[in-house]
C-alpha positions in Angstrom: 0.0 0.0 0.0 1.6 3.3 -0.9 2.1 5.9 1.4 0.0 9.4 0.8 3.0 12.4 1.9 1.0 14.9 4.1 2.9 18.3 2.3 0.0 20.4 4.0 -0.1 21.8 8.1 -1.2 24.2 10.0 -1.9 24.0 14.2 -4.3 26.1 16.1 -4.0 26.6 19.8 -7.7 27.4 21.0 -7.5 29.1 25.0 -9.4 28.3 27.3 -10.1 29.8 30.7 -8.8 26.6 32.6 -6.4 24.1 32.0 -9.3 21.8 33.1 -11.9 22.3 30.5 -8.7 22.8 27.9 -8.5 19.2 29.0 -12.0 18.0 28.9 -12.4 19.9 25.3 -9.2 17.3 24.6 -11.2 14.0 25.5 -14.5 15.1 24.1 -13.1 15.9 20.4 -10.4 13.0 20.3 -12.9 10.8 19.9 -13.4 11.5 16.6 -11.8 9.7 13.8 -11.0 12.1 10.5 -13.0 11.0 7.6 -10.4 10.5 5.7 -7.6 8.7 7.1 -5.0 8.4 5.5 -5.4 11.6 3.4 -5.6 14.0 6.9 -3.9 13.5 10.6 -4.8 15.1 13.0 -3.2 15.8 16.7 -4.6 16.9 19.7 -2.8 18.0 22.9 -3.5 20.1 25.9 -0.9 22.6 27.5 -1.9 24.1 30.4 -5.4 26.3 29.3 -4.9 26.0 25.8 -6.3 23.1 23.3 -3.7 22.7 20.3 -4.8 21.3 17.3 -2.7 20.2 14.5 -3.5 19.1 11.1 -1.4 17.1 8.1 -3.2 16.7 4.7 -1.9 15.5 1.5 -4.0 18.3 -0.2 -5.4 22.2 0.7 -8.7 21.3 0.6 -8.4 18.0 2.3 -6.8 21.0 5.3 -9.6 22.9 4.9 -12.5 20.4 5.3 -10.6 18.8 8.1 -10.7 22.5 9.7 -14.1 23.5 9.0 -15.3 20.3 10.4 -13.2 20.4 13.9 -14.5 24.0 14.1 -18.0 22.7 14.1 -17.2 20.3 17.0 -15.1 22.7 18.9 -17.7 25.4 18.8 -20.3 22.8 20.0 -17.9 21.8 22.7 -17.4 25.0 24.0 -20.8 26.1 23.9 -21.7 23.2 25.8 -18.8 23.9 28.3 -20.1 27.4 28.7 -23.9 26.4 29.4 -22.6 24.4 32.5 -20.4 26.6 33.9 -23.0 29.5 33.9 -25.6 26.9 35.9 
């Protein structure tokens, strides 16, 4: 099986206002297997408050669908974080 080189990357570092729901924003999107593996990686560590987020792709778009749809989960994430720290 060939190899597919991942020429494309970029990392985001998302802050949070604690290193604890930096680390429960880790656990609930890890779960999530890319779509396309294979053709994207993605990694996911937590340092100290911040969430950071890094993404190979063989291809630009490949990147950008990757991105749009962790931005969708994170978003959901966060909003859910925020609704039970407000409660």
């Amino acid at each position: 099986m060939d190899t597919v080189e991942l020429l494309h990357s970029t990392t985001l570092t998302i802050p949070f206002a604690t290193a604890d729901l930096a680390t429960i924003a880790l656990s609930s999107l890890a779960v999530d297997r890319e779509i396309s593996e294979g053709k994207v990686r993605r990694t996911l560590t937590a340092q100290e408050n911040k969430l950071i987020v890094t993404f190979d792709a063989d291809t630009l778009r490949m990147l950008r669908v990757s991105i749009n749809g962790f931005m969708d989960s994170l978003i959901l994430v966060a909003k859910t974080l925020e609704s039970f720290a407000n409660k």
